[in-house]
MMTF fields as JSON, N, C-alpha, C and O atoms, coordinates in Angstrom:
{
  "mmtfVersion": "1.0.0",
  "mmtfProducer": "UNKNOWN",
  "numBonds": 459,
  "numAtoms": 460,
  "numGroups": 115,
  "numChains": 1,
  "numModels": 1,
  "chainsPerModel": [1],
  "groupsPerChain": [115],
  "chainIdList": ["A"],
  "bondAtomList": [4, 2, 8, 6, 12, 10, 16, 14, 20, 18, 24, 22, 28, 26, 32, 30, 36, 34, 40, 38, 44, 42, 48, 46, 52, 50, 56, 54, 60, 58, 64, 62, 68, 66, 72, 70, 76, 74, 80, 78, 84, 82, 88, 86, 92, 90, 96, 94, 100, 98, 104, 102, 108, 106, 112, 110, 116, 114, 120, 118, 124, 122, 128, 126, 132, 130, 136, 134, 140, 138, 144, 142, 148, 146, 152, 150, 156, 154, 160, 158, 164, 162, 168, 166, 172, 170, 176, 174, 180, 178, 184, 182, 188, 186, 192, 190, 196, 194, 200, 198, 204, 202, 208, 206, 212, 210, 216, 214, 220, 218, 224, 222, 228, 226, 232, 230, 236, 234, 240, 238, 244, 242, 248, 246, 252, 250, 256, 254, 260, 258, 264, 262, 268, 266, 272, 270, 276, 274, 280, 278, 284, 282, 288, 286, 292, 290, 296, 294, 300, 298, 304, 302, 308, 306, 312, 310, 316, 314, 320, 318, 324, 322, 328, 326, 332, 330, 336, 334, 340, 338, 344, 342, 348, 346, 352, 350, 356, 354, 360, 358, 364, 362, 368, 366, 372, 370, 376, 374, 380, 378, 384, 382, 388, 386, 392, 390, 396, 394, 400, 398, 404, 402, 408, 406, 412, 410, 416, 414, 420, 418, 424, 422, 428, 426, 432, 430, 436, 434, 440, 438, 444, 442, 448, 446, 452, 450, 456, 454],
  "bondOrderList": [1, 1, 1, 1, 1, 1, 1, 1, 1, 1, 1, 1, 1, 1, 1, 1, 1, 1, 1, 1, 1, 1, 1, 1, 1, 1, 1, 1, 1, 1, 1, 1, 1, 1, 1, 1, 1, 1, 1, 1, 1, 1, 1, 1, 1, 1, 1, 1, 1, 1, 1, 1, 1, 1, 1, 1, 1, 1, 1, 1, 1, 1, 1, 1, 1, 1, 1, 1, 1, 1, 1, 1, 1, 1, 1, 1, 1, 1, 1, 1, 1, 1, 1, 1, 1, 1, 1, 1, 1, 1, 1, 1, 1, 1, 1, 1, 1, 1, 1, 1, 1, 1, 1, 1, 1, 1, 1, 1, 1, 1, 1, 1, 1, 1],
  "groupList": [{"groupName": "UNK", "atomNameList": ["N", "CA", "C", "O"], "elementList": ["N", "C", "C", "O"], "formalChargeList": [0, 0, 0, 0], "bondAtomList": [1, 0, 2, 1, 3, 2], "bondOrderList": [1, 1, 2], "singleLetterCode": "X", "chemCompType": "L-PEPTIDE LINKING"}],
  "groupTypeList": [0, 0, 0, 0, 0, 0, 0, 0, 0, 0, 0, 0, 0, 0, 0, 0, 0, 0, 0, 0, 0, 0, 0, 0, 0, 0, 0, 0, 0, 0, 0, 0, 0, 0, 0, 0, 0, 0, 0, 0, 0, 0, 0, 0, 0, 0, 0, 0, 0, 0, 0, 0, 0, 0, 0, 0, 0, 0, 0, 0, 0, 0, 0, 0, 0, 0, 0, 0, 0, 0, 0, 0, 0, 0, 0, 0, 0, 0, 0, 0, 0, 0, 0, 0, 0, 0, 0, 0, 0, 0, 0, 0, 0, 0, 0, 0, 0, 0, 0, 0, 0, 0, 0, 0, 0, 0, 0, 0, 0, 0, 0, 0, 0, 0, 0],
  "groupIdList": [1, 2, 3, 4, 5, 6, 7, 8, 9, 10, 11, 12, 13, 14, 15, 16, 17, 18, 19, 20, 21, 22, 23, 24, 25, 26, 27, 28, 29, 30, 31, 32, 33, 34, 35, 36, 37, 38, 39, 40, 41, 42, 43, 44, 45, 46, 47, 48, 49, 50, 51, 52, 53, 54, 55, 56, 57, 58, 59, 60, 61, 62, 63, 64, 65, 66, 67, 68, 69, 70, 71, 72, 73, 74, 75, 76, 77, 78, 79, 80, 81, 82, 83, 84, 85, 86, 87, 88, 89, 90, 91, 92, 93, 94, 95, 96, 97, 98, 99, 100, 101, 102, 103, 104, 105, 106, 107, 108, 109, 110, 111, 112, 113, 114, 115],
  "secStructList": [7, 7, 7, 7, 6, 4, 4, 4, 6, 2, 2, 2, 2, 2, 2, 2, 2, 2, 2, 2, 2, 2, 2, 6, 6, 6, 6, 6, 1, 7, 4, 4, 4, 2, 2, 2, 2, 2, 2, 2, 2, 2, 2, 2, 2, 2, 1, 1, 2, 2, 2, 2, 2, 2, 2, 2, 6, 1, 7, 7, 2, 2, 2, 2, 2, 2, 2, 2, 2, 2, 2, 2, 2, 2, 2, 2, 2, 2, 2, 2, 2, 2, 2, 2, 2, 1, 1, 7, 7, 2, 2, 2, 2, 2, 6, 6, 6, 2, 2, 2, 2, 2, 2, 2, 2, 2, 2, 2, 2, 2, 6, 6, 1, 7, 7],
  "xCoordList": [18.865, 19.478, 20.974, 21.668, 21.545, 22.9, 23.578, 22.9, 24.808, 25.807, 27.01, 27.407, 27.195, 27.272, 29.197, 29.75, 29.709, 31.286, 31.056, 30.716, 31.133, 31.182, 30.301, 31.02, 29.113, 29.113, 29.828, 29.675, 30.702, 31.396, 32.98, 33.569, 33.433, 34.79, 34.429, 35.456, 33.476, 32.648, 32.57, 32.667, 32.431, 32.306, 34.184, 34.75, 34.444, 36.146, 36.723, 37.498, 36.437, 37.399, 37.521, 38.525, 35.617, 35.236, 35.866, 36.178, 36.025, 35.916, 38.385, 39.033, 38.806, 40.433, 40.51, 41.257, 39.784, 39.664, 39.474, 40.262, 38.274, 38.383, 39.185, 39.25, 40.201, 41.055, 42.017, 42.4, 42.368, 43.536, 43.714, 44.66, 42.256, 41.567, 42.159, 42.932, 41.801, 41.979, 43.653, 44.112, 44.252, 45.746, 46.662, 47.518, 46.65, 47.374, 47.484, 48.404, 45.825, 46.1, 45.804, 45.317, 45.989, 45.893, 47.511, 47.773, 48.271, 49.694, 50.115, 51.12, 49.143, 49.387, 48.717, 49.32, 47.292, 46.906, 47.294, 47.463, 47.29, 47.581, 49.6, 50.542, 49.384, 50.658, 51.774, 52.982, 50.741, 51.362, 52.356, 53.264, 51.51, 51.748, 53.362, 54.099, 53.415, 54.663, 56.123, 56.736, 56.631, 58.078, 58.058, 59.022, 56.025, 56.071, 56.407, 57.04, 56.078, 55.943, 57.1, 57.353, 57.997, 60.059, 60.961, 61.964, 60.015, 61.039, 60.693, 61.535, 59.265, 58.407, 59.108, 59.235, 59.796, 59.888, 61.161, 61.428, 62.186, 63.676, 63.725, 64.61, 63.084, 62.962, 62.408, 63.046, 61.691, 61.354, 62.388, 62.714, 62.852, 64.35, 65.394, 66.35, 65.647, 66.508, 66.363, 67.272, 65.351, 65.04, 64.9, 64.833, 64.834, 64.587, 66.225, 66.624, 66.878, 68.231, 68.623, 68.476, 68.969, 69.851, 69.308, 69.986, 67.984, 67.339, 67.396, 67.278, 67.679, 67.582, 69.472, 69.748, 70.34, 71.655, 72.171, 73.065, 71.129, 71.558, 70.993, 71.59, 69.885, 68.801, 69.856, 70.321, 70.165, 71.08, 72.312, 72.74, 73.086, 74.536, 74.824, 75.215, 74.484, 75.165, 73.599, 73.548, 72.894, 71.603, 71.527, 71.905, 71.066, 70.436, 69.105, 68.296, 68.489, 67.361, 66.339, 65.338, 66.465, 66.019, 65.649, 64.55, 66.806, 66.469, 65.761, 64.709, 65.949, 64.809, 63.429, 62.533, 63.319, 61.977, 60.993, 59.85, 62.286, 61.553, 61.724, 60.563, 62.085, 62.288, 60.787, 60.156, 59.972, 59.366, 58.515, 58.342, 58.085, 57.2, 56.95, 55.819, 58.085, 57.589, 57.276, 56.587, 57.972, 57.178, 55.434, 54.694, 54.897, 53.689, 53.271, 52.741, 53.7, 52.786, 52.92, 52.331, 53.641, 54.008, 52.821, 52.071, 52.721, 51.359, 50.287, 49.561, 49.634, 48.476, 48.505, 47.311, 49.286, 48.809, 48.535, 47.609, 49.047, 48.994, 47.491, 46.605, 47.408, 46.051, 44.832, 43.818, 45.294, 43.776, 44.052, 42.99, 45.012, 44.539, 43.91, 43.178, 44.297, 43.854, 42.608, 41.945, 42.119, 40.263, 39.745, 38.595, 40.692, 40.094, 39.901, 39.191, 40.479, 40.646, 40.245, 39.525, 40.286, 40.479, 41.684, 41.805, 42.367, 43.485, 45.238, 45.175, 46.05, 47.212, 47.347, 47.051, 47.869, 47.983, 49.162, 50.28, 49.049, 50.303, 50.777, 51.955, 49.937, 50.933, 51.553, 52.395, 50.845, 52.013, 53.461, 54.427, 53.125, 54.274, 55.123, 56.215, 55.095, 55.819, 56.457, 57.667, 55.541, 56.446, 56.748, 56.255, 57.285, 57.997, 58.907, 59.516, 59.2, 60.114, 61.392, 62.613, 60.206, 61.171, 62.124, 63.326, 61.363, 62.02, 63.286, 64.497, 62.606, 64.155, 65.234, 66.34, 65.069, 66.184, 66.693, 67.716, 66.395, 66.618, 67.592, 68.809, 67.009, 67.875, 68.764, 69.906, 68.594, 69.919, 71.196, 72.37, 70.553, 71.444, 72.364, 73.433, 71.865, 72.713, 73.365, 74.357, 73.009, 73.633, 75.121, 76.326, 74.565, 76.25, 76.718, 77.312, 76.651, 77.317, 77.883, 79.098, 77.4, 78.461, 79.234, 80.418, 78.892, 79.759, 81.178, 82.335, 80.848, 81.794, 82.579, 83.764, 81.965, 83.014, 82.57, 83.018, 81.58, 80.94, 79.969, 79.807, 79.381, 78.761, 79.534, 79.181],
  "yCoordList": [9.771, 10.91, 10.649, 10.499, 10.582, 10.705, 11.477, 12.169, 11.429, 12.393, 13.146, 12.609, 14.364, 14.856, 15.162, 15.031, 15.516, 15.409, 16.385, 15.613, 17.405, 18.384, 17.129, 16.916, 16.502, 16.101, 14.512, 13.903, 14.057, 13.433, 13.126, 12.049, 14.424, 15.044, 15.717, 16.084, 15.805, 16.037, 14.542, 14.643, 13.416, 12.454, 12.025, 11.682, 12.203, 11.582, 12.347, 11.707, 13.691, 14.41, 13.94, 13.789, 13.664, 13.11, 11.855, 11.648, 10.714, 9.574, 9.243, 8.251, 10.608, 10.655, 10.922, 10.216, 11.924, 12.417, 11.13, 10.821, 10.541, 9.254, 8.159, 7.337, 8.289, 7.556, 7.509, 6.618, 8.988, 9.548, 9.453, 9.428, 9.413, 9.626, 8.042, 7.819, 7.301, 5.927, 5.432, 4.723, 6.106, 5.562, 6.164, 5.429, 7.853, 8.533, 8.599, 8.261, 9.329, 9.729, 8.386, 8.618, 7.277, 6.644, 6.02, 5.046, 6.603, 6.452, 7.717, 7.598, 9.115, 10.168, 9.866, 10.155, 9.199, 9.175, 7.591, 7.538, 6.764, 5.511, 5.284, 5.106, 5.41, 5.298, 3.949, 3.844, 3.137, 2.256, 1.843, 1.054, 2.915, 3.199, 3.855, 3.852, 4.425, 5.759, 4.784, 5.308, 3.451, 3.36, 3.227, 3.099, 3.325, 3.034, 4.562, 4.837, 5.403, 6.564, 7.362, 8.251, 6.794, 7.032, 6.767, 7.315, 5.483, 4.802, 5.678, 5.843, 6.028, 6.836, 7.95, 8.215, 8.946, 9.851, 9.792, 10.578, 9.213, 9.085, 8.805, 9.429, 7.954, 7.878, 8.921, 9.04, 9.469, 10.941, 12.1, 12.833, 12.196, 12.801, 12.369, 13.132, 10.81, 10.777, 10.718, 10.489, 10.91, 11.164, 12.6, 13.085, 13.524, 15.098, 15.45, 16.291, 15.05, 15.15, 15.388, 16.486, 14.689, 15.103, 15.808, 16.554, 15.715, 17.035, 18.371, 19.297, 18.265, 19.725, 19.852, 20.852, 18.984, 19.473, 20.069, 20.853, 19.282, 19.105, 20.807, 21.622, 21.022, 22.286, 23.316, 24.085, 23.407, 24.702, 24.891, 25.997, 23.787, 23.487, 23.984, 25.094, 22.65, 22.537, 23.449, 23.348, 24.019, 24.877, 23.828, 24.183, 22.847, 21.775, 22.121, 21.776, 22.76, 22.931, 21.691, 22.071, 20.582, 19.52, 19.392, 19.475, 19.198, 19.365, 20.377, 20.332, 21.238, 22.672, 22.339, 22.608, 21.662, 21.537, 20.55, 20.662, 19.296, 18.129, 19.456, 19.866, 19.846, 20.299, 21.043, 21.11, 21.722, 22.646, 21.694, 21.568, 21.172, 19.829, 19.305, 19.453, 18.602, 18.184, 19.285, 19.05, 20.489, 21.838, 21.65, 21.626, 21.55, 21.752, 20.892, 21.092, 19.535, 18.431, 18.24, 17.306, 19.066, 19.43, 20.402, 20.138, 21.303, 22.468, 21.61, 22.262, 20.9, 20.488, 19.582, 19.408, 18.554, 17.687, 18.852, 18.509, 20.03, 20.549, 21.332, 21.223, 22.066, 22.502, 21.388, 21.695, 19.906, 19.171, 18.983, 18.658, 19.077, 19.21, 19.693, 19.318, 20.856, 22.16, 22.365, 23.103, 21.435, 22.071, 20.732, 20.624, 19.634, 18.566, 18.81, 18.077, 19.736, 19.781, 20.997, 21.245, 22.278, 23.264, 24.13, 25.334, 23.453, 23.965, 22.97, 21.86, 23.423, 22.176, 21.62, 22.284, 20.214, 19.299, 18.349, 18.845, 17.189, 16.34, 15.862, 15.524, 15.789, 16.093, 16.988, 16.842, 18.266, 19.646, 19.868, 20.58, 18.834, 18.643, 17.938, 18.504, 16.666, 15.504, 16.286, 16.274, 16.902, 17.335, 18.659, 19.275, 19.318, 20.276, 19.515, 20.369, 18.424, 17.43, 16.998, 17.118, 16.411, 15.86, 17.07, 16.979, 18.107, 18.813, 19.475, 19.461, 20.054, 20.566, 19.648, 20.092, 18.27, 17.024, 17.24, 17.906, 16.886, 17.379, 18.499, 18.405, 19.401, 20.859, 20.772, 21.125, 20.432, 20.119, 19.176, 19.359, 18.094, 17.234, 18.178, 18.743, 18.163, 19.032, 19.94, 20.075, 20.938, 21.996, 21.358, 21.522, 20.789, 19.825, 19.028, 18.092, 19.069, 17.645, 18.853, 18.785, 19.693, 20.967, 21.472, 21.606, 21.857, 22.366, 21.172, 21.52, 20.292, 18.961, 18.738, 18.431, 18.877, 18.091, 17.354, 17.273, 16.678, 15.845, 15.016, 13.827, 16.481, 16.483, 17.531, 17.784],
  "zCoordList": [54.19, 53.549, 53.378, 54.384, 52.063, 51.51, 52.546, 53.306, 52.65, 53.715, 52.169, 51.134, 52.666, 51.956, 52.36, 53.452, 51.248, 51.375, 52.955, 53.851, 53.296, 54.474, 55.805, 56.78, 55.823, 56.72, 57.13, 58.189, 55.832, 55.937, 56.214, 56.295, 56.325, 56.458, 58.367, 58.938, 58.967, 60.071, 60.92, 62.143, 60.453, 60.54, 61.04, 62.078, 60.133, 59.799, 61.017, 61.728, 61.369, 62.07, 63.523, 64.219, 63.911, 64.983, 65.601, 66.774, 64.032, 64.595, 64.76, 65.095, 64.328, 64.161, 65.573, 66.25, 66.159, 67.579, 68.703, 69.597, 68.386, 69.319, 69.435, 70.348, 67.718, 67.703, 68.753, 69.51, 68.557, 69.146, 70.758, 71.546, 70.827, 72.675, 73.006, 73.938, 72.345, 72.613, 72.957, 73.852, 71.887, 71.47, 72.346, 72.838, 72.762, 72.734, 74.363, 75.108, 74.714, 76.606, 77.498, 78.605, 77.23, 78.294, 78.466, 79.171, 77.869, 78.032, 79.089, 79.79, 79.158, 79.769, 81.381, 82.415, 81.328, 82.064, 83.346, 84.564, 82.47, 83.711, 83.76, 82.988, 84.853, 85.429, 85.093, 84.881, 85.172, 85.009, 83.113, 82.856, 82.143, 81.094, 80.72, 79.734, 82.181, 81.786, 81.182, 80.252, 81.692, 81.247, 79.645, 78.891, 79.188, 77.702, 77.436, 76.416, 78.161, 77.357, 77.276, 76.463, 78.533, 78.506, 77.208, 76.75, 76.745, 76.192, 74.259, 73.376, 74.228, 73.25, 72.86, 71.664, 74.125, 74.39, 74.194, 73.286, 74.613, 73.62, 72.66, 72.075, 71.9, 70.83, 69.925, 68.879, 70.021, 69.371, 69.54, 68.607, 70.756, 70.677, 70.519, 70.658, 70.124, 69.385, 67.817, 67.019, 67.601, 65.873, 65.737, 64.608, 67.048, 66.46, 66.537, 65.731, 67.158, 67.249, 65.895, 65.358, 65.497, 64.085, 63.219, 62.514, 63.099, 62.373, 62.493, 61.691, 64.094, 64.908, 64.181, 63.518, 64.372, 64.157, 62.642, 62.32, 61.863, 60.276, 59.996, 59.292, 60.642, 60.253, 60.819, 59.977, 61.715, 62.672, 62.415, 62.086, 62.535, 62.332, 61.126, 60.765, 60.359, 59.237, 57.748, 56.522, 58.5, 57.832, 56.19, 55.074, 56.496, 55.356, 54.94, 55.8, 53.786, 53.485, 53.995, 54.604, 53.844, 53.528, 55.325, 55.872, 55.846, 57.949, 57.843, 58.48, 57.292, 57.887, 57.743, 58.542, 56.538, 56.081, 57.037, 57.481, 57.134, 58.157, 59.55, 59.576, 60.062, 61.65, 61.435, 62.49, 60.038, 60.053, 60.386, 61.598, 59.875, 59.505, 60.964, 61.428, 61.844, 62.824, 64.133, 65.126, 63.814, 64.789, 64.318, 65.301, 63.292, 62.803, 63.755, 64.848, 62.972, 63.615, 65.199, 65.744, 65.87, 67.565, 67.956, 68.896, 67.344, 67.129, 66.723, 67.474, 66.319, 65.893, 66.639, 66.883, 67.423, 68.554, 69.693, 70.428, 70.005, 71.349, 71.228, 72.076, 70.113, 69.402, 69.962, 70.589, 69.501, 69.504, 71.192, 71.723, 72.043, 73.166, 73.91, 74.825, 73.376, 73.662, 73.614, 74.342, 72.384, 72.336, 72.882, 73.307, 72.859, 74.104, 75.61, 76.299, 76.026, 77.64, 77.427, 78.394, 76.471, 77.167, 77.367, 77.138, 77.739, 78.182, 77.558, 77.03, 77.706, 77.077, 78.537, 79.53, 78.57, 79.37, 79.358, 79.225, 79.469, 79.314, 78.161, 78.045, 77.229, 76.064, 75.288, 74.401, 75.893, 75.82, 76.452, 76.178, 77.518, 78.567, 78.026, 77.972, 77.481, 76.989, 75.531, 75.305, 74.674, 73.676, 73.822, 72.877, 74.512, 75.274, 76.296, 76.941, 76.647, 76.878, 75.691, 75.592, 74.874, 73.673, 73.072, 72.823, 72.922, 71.748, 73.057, 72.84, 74.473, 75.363, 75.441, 75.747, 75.181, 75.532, 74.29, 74.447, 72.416, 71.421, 71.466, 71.307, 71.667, 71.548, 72.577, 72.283, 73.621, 74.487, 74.297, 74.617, 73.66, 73.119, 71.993, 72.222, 71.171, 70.298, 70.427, 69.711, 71.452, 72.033, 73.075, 72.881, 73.917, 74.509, 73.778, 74.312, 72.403, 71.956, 71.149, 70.964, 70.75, 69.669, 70.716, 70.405, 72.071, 72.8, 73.216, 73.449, 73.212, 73.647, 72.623, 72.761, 71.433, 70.558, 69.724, 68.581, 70.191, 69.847, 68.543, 68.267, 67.86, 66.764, 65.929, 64.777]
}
């Protein structure tokens, strides 16, 4: 029997999920993973950094749009956790990391002088 666009988009969603299972939590889960996931994790706040400054600061349509954009895609990783576990977990934690270091950065660097 042919697979039909719906049980093939069923197919795709499944096999993005195991992707993700593969790629994503065994950086959350084995320990020995974590100085990868330090170094992951500045790096994402230092790329939300200036977006967060350009969007607030200086109110750039264009930052607003990316800041909207990567809130989404922050919500739809915590979402597929969410219906993976149940509950949010460590990668709710980690990007609720990135984005408080982000917004903090920017926040002492306007208070300093800085930006």
């Amino acid at each position: 029997m042919p697979l039909t666009p719906v049980d093939d988009a069923e197919n795709n969603s499944e096999e993005n999920e195991n992707r993700a299972e593969l790629w994503i939590l065994p950086y959350l889960e084995d320990s020995s993973l974590w100085p990868v996931l330090i170094v992951v994790m500045a790096a994402l706040a230092a790329f939300l950094t200036p977006i967060l400054l350009y969007a607030v600061y200086h109110l750039n349509v264009q930052a607003m749009l990316a800041a909207l954009l990567v809130l989404w895609l922050t919500a739809k990783a915590i979402r597929w956790e969410w219906r993976l576990k149940g509950r949010p977990g460590g990668l709710a934690f980690v990007l609720a990391l990135v984005w408080s270091a982000a917004s903090f950065t920017v926040i002492y660097g306007l208070r300093q002088g800085w930006l």
